[in-house]
Jmol script that loads the backbone (N, CA, C; Angstrom):
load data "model"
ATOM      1  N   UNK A   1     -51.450 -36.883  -6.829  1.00  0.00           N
ATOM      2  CA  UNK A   1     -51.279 -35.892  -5.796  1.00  0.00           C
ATOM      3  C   UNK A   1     -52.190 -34.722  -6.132  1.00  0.00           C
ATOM      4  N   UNK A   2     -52.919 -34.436  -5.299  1.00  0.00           N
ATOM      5  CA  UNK A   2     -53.297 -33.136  -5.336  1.00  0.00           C
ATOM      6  C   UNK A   2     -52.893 -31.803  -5.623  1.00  0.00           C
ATOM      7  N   UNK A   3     -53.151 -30.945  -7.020  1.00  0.00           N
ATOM      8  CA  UNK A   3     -52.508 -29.741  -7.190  1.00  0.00           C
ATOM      9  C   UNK A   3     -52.440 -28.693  -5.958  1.00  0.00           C
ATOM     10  N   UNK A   4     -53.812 -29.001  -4.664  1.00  0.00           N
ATOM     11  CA  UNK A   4     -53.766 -27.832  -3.829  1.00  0.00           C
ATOM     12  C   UNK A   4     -52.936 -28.304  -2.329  1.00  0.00           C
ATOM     13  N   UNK A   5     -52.469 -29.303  -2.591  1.00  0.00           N
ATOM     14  CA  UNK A   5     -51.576 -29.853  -1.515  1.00  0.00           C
ATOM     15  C   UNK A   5     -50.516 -29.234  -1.648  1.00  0.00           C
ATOM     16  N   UNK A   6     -49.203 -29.042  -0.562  1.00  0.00           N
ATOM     17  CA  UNK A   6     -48.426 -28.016  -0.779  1.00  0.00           C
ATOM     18  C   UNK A   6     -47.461 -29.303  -0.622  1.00  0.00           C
ATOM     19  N   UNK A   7     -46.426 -29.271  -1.174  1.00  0.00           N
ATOM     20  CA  UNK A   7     -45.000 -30.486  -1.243  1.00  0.00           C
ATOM     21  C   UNK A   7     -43.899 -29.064  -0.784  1.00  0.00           C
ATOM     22  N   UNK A   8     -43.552 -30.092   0.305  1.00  0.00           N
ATOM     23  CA  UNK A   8     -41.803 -29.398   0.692  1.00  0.00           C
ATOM     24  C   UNK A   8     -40.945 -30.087   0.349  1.00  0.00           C
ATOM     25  N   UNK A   9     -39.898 -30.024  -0.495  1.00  0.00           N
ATOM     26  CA  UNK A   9     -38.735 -30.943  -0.347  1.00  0.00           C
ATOM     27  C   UNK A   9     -37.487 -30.506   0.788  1.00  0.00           C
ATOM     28  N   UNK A  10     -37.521 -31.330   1.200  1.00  0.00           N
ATOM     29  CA  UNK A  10     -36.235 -31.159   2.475  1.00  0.00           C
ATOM     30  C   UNK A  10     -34.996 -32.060   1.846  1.00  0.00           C
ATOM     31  N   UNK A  11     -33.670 -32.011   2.462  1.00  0.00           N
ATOM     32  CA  UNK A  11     -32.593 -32.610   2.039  1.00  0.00           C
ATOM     33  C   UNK A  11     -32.694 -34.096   2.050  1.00  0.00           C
ATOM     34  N   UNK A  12     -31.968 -34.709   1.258  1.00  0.00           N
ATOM     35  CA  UNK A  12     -31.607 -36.187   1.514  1.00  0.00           C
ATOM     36  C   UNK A  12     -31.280 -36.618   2.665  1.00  0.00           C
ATOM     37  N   UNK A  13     -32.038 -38.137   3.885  1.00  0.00           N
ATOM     38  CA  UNK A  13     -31.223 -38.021   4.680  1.00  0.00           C
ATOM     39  C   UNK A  13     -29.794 -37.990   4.688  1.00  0.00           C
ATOM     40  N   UNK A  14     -28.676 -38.694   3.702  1.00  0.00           N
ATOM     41  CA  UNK A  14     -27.708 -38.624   3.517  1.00  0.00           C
ATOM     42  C   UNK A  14     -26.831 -37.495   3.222  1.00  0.00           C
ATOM     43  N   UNK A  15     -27.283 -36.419   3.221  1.00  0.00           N
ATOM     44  CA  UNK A  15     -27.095 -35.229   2.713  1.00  0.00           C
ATOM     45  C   UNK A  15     -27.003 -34.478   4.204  1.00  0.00           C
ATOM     46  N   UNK A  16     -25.929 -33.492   3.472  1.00  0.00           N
ATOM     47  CA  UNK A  16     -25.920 -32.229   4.864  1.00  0.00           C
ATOM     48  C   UNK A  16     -26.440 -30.946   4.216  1.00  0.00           C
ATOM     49  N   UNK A  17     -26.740 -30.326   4.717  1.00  0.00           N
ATOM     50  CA  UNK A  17     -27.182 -28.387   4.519  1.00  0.00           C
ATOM     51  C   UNK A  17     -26.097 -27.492   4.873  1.00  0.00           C
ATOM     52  N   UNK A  18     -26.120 -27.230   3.502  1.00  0.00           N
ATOM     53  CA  UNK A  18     -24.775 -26.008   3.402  1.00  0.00           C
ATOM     54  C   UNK A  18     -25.574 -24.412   3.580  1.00  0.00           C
ATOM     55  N   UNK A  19     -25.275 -23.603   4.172  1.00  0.00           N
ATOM     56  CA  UNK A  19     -26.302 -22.513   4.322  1.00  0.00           C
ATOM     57  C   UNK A  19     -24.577 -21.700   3.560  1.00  0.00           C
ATOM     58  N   UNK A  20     -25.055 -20.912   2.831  1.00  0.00           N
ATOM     59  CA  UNK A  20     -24.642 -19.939   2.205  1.00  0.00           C
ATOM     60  C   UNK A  20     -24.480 -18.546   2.797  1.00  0.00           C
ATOM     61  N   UNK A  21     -23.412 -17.662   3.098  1.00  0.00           N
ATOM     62  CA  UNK A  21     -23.385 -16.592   3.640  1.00  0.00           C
ATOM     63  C   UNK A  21     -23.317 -15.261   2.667  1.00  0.00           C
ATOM     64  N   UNK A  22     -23.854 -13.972   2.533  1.00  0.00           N
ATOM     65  CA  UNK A  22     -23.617 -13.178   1.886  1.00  0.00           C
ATOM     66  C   UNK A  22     -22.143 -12.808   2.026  1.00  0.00           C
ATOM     67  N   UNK A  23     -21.329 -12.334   0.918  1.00  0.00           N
ATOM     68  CA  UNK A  23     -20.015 -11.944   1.281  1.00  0.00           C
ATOM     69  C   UNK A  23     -20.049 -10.292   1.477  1.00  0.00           C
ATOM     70  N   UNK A  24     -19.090  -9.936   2.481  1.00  0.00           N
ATOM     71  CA  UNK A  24     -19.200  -8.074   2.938  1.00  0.00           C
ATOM     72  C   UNK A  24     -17.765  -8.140   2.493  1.00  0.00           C
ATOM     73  N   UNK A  25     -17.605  -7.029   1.859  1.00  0.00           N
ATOM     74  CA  UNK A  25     -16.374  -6.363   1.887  1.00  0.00           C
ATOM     75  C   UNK A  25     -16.073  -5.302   2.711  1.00  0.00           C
ATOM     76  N   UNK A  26     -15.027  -5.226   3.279  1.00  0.00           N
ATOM     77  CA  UNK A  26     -15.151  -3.622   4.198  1.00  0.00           C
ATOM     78  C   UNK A  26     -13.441  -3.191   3.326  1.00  0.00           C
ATOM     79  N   UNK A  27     -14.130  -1.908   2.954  1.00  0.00           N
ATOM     80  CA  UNK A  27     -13.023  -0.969   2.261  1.00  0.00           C
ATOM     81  C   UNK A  27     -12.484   0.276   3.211  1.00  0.00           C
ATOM     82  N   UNK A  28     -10.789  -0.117   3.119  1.00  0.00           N
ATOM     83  CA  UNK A  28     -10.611   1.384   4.209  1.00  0.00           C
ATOM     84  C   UNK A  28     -10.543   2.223   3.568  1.00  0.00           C
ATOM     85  N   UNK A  29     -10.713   3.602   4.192  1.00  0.00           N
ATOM     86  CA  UNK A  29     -10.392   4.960   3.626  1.00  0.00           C
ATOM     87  C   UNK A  29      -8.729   5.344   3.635  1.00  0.00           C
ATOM     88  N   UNK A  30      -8.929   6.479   3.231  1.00  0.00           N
ATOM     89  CA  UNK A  30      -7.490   7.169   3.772  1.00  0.00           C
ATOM     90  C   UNK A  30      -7.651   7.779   4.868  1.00  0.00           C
ATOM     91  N   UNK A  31      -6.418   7.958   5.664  1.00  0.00           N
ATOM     92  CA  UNK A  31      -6.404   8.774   6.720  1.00  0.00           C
ATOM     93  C   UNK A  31      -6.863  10.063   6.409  1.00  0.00           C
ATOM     94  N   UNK A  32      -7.557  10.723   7.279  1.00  0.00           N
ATOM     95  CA  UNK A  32      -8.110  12.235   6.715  1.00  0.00           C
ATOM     96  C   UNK A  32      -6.632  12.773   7.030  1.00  0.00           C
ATOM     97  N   UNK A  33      -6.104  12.364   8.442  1.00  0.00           N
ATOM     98  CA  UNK A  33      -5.015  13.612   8.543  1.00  0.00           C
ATOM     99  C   UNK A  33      -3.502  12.526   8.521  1.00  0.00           C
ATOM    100  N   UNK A  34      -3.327  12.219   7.511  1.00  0.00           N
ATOM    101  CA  UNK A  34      -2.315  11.655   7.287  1.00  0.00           C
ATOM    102  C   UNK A  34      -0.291  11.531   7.831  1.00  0.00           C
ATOM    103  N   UNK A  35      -0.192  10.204   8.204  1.00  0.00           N
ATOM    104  CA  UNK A  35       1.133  10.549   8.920  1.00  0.00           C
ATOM    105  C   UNK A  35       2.676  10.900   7.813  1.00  0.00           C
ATOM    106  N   UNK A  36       3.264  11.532   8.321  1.00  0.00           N
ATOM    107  CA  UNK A  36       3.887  12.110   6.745  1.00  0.00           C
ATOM    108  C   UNK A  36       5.148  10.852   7.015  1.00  0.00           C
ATOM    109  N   UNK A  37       5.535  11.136   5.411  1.00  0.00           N
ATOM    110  CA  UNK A  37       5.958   9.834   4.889  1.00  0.00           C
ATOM    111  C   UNK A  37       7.358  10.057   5.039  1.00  0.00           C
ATOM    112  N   UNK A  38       8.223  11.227   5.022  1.00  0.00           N
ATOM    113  CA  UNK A  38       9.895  11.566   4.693  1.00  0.00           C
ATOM    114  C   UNK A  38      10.336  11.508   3.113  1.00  0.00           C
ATOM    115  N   UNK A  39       9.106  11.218   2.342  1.00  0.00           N
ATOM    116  CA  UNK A  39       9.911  10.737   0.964  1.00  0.00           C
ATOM    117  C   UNK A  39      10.558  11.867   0.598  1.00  0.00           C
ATOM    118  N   UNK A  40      10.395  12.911   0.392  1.00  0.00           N
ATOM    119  CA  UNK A  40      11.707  13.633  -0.014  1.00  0.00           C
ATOM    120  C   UNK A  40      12.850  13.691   0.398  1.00  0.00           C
ATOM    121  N   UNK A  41      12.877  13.760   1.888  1.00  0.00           N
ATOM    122  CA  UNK A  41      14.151  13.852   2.638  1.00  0.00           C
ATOM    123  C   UNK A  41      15.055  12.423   2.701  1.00  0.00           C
ATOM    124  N   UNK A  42      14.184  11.233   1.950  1.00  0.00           N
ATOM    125  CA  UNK A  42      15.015   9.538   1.986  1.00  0.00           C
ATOM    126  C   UNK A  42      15.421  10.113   0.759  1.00  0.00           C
ATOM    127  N   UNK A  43      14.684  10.397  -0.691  1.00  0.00           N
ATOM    128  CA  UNK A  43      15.136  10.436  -1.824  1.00  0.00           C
ATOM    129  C   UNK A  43      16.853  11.570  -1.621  1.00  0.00           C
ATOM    130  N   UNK A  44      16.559  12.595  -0.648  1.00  0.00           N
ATOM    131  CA  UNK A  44      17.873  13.413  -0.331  1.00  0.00           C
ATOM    132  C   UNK A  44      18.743  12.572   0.059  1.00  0.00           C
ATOM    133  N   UNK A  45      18.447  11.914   1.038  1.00  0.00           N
ATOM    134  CA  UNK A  45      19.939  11.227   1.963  1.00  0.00           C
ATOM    135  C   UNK A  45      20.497  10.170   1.108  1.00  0.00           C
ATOM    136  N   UNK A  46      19.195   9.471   0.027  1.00  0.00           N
ATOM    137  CA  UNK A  46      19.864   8.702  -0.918  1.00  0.00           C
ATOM    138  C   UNK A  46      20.968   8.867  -1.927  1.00  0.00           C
ATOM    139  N   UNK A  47      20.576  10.159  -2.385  1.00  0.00           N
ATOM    140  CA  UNK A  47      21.288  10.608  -3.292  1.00  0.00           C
ATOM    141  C   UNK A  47      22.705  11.411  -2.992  1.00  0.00           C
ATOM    142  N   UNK A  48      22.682  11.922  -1.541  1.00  0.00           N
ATOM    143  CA  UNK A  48      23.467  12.941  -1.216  1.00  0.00           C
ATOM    144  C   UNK A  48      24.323  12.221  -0.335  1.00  0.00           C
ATOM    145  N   UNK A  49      24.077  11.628   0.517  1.00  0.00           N
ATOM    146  CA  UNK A  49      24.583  10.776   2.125  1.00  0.00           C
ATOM    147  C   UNK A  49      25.099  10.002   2.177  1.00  0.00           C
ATOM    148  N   UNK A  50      23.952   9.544   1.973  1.00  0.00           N
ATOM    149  CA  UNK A  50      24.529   8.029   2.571  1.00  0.00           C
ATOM    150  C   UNK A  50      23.385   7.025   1.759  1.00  0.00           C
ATOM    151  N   UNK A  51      24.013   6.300   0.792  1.00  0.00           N
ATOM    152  CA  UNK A  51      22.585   5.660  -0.337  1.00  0.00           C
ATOM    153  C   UNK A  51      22.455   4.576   0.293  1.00  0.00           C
ATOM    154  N   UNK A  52      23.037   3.742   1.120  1.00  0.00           N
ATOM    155  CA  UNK A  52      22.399   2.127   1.704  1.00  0.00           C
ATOM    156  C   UNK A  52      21.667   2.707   2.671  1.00  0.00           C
ATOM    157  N   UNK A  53      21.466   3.225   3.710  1.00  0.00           N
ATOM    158  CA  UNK A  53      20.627   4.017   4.652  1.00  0.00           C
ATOM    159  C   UNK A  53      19.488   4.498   3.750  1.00  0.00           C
ATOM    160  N   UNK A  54      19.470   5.802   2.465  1.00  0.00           N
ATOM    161  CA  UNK A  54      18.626   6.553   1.828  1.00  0.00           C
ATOM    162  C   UNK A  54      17.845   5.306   1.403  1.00  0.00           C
ATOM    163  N   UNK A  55      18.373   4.160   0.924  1.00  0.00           N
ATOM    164  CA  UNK A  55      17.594   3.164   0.016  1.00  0.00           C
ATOM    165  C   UNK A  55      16.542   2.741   0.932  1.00  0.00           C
ATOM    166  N   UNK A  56      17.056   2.205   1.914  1.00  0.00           N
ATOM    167  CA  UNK A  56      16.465   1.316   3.617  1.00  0.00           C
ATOM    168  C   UNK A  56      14.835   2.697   3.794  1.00  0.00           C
ATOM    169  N   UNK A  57      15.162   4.025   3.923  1.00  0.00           N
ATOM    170  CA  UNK A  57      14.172   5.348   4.562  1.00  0.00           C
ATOM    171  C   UNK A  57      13.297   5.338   3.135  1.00  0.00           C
ATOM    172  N   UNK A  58      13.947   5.107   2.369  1.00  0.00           N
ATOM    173  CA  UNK A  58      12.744   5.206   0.876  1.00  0.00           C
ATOM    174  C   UNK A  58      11.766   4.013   1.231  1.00  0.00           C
ATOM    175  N   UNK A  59      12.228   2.796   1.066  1.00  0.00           N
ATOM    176  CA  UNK A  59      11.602   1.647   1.659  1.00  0.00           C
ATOM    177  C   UNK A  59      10.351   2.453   2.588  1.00  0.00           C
ATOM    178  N   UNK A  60      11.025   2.015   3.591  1.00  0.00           N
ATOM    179  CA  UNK A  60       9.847   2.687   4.685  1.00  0.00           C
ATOM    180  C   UNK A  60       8.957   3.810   4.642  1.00  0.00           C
ATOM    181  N   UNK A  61       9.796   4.730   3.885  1.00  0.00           N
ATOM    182  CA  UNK A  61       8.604   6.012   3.204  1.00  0.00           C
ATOM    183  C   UNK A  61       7.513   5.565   2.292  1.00  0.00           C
ATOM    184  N   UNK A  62       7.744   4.323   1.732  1.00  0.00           N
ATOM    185  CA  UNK A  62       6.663   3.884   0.658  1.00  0.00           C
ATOM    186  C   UNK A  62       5.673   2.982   1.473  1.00  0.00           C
ATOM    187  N   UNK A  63       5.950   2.271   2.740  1.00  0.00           N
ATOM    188  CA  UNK A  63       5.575   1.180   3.400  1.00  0.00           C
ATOM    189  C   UNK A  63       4.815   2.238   4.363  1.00  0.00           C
ATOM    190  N   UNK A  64       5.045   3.949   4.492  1.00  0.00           N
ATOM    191  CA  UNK A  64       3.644   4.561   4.977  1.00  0.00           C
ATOM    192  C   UNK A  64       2.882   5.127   4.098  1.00  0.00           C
ATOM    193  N   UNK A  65       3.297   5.732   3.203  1.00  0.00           N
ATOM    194  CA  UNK A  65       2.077   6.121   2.527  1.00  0.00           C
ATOM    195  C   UNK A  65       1.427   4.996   1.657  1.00  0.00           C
ATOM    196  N   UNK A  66       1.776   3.664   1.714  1.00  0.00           N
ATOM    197  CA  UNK A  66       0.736   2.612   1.357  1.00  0.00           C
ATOM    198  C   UNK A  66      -0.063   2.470   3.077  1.00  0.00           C
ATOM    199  N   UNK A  67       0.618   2.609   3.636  1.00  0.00           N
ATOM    200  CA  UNK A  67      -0.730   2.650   5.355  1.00  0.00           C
ATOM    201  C   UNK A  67      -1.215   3.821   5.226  1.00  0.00           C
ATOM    202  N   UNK A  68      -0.835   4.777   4.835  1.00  0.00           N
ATOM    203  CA  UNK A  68      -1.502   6.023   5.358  1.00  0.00           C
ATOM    204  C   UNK A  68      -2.921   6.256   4.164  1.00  0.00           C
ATOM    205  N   UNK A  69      -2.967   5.507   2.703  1.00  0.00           N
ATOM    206  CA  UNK A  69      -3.567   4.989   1.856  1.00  0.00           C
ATOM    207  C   UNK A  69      -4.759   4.004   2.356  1.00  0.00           C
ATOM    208  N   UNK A  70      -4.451   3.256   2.803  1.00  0.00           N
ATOM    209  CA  UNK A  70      -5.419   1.989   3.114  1.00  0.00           C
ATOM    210  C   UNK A  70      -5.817   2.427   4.832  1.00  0.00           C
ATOM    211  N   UNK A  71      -5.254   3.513   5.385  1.00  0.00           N
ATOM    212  CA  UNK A  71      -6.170   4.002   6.835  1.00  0.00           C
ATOM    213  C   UNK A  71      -5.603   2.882   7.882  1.00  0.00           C
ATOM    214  N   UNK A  72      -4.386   2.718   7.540  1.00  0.00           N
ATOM    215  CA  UNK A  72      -3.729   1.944   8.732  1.00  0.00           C
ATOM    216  C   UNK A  72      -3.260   2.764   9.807  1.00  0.00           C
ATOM    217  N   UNK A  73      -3.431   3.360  11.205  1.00  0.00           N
ATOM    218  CA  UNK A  73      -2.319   4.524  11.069  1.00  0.00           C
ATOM    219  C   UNK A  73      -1.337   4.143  11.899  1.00  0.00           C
ATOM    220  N   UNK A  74      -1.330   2.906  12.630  1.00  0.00           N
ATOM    221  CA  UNK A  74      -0.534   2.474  13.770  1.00  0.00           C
ATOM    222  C   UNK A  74       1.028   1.992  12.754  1.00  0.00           C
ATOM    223  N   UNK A  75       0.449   1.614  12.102  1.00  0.00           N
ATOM    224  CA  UNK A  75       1.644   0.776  10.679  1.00  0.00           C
ATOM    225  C   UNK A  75       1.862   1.939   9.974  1.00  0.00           C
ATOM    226  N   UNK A  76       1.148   2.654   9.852  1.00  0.00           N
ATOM    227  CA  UNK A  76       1.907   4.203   9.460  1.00  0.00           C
ATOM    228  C   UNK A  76       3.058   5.156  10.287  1.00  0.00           C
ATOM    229  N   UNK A  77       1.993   5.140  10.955  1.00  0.00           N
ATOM    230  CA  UNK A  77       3.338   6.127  12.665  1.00  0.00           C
ATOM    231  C   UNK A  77       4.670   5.030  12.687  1.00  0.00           C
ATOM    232  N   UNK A  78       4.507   3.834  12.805  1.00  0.00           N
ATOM    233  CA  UNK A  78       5.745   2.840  12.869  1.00  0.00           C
ATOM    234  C   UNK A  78       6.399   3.116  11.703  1.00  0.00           C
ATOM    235  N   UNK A  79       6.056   3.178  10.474  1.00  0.00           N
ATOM    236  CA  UNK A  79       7.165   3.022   9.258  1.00  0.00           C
ATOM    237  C   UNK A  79       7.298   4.810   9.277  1.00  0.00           C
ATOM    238  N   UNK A  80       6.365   5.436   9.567  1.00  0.00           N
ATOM    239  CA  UNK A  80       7.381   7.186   9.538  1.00  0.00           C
ATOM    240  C   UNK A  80       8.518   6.980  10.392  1.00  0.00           C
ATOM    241  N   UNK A  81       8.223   6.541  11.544  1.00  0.00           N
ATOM    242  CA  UNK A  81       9.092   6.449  12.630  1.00  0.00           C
ATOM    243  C   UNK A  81      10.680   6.297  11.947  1.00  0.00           C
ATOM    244  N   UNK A  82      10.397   4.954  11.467  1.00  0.00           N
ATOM    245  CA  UNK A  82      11.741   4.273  10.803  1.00  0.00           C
ATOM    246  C   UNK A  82      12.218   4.867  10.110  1.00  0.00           C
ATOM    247  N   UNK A  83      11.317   5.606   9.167  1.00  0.00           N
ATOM    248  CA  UNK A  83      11.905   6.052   7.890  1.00  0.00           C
ATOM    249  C   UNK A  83      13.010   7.284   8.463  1.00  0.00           C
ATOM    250  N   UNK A  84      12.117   7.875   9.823  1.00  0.00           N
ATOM    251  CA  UNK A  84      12.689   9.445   9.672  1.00  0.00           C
ATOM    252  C   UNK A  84      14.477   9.148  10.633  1.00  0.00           C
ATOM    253  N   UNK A  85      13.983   7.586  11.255  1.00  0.00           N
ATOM    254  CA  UNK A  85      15.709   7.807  12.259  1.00  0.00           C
ATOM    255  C   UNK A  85      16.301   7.209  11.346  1.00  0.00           C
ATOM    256  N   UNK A  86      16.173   6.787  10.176  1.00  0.00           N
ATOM    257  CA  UNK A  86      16.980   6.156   8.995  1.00  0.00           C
ATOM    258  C   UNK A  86      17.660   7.384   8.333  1.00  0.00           C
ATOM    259  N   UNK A  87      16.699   8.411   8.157  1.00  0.00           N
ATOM    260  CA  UNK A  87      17.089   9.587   6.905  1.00  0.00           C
ATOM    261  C   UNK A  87      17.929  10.174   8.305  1.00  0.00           C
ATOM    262  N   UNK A  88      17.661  10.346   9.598  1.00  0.00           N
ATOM    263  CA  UNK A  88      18.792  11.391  10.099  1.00  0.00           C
ATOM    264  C   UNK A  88      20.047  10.099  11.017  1.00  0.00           C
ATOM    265  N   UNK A  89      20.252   9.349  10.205  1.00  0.00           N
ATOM    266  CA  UNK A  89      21.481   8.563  10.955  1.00  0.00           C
ATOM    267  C   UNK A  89      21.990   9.153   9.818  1.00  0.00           C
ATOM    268  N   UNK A  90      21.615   8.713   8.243  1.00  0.00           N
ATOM    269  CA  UNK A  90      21.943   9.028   6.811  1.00  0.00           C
ATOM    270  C   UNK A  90      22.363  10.033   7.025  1.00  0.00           C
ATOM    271  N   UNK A  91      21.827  10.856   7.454  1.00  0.00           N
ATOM    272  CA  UNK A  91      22.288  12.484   7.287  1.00  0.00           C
ATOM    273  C   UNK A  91      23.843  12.926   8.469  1.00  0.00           C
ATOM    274  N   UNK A  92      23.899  12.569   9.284  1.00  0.00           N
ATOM    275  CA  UNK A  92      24.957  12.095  10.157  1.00  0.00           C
ATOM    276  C   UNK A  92      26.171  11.522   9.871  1.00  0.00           C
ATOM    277  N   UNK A  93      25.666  10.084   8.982  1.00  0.00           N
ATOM    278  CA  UNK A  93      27.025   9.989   8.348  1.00  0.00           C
ATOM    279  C   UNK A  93      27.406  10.438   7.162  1.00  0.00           C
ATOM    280  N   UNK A  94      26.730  11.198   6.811  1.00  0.00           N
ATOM    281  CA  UNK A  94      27.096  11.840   5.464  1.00  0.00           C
ATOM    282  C   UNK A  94      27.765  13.352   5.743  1.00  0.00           C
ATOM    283  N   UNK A  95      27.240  13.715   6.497  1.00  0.00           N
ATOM    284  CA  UNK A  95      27.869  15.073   7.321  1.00  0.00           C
ATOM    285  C   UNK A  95      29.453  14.511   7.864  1.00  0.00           C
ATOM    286  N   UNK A  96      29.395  13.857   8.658  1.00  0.00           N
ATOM    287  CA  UNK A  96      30.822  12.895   9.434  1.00  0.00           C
ATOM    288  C   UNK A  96      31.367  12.541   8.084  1.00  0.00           C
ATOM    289  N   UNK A  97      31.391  12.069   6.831  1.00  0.00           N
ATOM    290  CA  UNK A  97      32.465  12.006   5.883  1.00  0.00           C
ATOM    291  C   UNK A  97      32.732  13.249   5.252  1.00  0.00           C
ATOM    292  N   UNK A  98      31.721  14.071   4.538  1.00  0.00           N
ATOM    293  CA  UNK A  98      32.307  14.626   4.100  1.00  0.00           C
ATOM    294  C   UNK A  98      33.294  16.036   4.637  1.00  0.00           C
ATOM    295  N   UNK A  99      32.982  15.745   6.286  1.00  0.00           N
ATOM    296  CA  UNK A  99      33.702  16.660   7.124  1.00  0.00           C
ATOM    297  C   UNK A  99      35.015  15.753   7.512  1.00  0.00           C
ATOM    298  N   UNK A 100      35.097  14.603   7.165  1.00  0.00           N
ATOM    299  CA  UNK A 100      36.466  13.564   6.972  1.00  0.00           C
ATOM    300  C   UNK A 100      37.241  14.018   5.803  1.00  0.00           C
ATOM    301  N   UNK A 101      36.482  14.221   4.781  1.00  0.00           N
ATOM    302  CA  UNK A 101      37.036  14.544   3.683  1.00  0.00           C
ATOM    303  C   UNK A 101      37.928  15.582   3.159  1.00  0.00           C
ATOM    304  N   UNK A 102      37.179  16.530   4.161  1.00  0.00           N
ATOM    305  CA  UNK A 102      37.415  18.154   3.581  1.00  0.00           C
ATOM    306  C   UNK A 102      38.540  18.306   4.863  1.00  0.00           C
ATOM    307  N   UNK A 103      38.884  17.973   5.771  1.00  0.00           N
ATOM    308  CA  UNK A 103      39.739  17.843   6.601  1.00  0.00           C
ATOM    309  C   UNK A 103      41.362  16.802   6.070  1.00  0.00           C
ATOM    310  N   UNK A 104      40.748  15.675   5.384  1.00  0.00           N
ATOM    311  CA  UNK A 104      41.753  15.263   5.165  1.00  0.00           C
ATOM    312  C   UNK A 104      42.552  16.026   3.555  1.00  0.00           C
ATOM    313  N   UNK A 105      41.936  16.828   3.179  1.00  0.00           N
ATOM    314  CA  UNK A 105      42.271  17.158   1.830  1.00  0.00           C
ATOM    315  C   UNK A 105      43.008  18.813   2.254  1.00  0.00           C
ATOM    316  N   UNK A 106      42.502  18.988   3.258  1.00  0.00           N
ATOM    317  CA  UNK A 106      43.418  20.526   4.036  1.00  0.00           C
ATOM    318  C   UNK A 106      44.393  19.951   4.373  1.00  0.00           C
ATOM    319  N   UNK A 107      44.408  18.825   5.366  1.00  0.00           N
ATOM    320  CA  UNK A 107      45.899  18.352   5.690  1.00  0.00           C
ATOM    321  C   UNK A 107      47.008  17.636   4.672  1.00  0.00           C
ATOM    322  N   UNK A 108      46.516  16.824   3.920  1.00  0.00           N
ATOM    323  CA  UNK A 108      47.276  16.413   2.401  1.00  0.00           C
ATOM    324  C   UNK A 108      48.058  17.528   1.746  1.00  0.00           C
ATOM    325  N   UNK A 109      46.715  18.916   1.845  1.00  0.00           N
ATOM    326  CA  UNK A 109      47.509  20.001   1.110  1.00  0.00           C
ATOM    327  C   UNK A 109      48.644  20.803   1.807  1.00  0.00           C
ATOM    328  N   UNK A 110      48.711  20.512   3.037  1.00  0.00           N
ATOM    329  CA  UNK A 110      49.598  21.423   3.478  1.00  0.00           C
ATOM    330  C   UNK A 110      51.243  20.549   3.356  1.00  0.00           C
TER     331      UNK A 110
END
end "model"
wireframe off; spacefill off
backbone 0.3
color backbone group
């Protein structure tokens, strides 16, 4: 063969062509203006209220600021949402007992 001859090798006919794609990553940001989360006010109702409710609004307070982290904001606004009618049902029935309480402990005493 001639050194100034040019040789292509092409595939086997038996063979297929795999074409290779570059891989992209796309990284989200954070929200610049972030949807707020309630975590203090779940960690309150947990501790103070009503703790199966407080536990449920903590949940969801963590399930936005991991969206509000990764620039989700639709899955953010949804889990504030939850979190915040969770912490004020919590807060409701925790108000409603211990105004059960303090009522039934005036009437006991009399």
């Amino acid at each position: 063969m001639d050194p100034s001859q040019s040789f292509q090798q092409g595939p086997h006919p038996a063979q297929s062509v795999v074409a290779v794609q570059p891989t992209v990553f796309v990284t989200a940001a954070p929200l610049p203006n972030p949807v707020p989360d309630y975590m203090g006010y779940s960690i309150f109702i947990m501790l103070c209220c009503c703790w199966p409710l407080g536990i449920a609004a903590l949940v969801y307070s963590c399930f936005t600021r991991d969206a509000n982290h990764l620039g989700q904001r639709h899955l953010a606004e949804k889990n504030s949402k939850r979190a915040r009618i969770l912490n004020h049902v919590g807060l409701g029935i925790g108000i409603c007992l211990i105004t059960v309480i303090i009522i039934s402990q005036i009437v006991n005493s009399k």
